[in-house]
N, C-alpha and C positions, 0 to 999 in steps of 0.2 A: 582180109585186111590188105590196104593196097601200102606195099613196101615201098614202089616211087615217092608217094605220098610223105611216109612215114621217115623215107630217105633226106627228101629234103627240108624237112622240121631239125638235121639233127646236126649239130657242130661237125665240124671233118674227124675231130678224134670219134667224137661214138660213131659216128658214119662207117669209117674205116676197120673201128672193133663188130659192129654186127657186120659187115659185108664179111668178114674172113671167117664169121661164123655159118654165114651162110657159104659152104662151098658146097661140092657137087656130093660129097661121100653125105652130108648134113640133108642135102634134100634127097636122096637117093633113101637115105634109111626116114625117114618121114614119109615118103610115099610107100614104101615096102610095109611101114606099120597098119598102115589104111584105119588111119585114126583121124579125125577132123576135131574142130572145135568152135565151141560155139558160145562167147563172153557177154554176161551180162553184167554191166557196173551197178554196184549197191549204193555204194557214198563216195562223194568226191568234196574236196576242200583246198582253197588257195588261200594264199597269203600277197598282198602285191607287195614288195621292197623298190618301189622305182619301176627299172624295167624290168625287175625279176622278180618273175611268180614261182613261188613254191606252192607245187600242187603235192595231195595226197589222194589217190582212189583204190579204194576198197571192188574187187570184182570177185567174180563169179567164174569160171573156166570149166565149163562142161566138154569131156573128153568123148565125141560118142563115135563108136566104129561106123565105117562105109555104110554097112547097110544098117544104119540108124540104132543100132542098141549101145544104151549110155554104157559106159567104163567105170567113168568116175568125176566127181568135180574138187576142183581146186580153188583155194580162197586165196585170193594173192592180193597183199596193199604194195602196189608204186608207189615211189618220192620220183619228183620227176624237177626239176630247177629247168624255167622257160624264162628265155632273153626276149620281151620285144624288139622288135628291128624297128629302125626310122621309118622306116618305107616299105613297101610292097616289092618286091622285084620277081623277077623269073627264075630266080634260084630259089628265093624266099616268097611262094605265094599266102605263105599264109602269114608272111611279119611276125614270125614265131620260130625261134633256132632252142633245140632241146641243147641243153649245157651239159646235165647230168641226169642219170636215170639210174635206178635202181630196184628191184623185184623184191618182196620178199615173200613168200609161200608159208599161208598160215593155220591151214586146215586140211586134212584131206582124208575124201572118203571114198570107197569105192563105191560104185552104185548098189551092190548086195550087202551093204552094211546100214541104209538105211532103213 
């Protein structure tokens, strides 16, 4: 997933809350786990209010180690509230600023439990 990307969909406050999530100790123990992942989306659904879309998706988070053997998957539904922008710009390529997001983690299995 590309975080530039990801970065500039997002208002400055969630901007500013995942960047201080992401510090060096946060990637440092992520690489040390040598766990990858790999999301497939099940169901997604919007609502448009004007400029603001409430979305909901339902995914998939397969946990599998470096050298390919799964761990585990995770069922996560996002609420996610998206502002269109007027216009297109270079801070905003996509006319789409994330307002609020939120996770919540619905299922989980280890791969030996299936």
């Amino acid at each position: 997933e590309n975080l530039v990307d990801a970065f500039s969909m997002m208002d400055s406050d969630l901007r500013s809350f995942y960047k201080k999530e992401l510090n060096p100790d946060t990637l440092s123990a992520i690489k040390a786990s040598q766990v990858k992942t790999r999301t497939s989306i099940i169901e997604k659904s919007y609502k448009i209010n004007g400029r603001l879309i409430d979305t909901t998706i339902l995914y998939k988070r397969e946990l599998i180690a470096f050298d390919d053997t799964p761990i585990k998957e995770l069922f996560i539904r996002s609420e996610m509230v998206l502002e269109a922008q007027l216009e297109r710009t270079e801070e905003k390529p996509y006319q789409l600023l994330v307002t609020n997001y939120k996770e919540y983690k619905l299922d989980q299995r280890k791969k030996s439990e299936d």
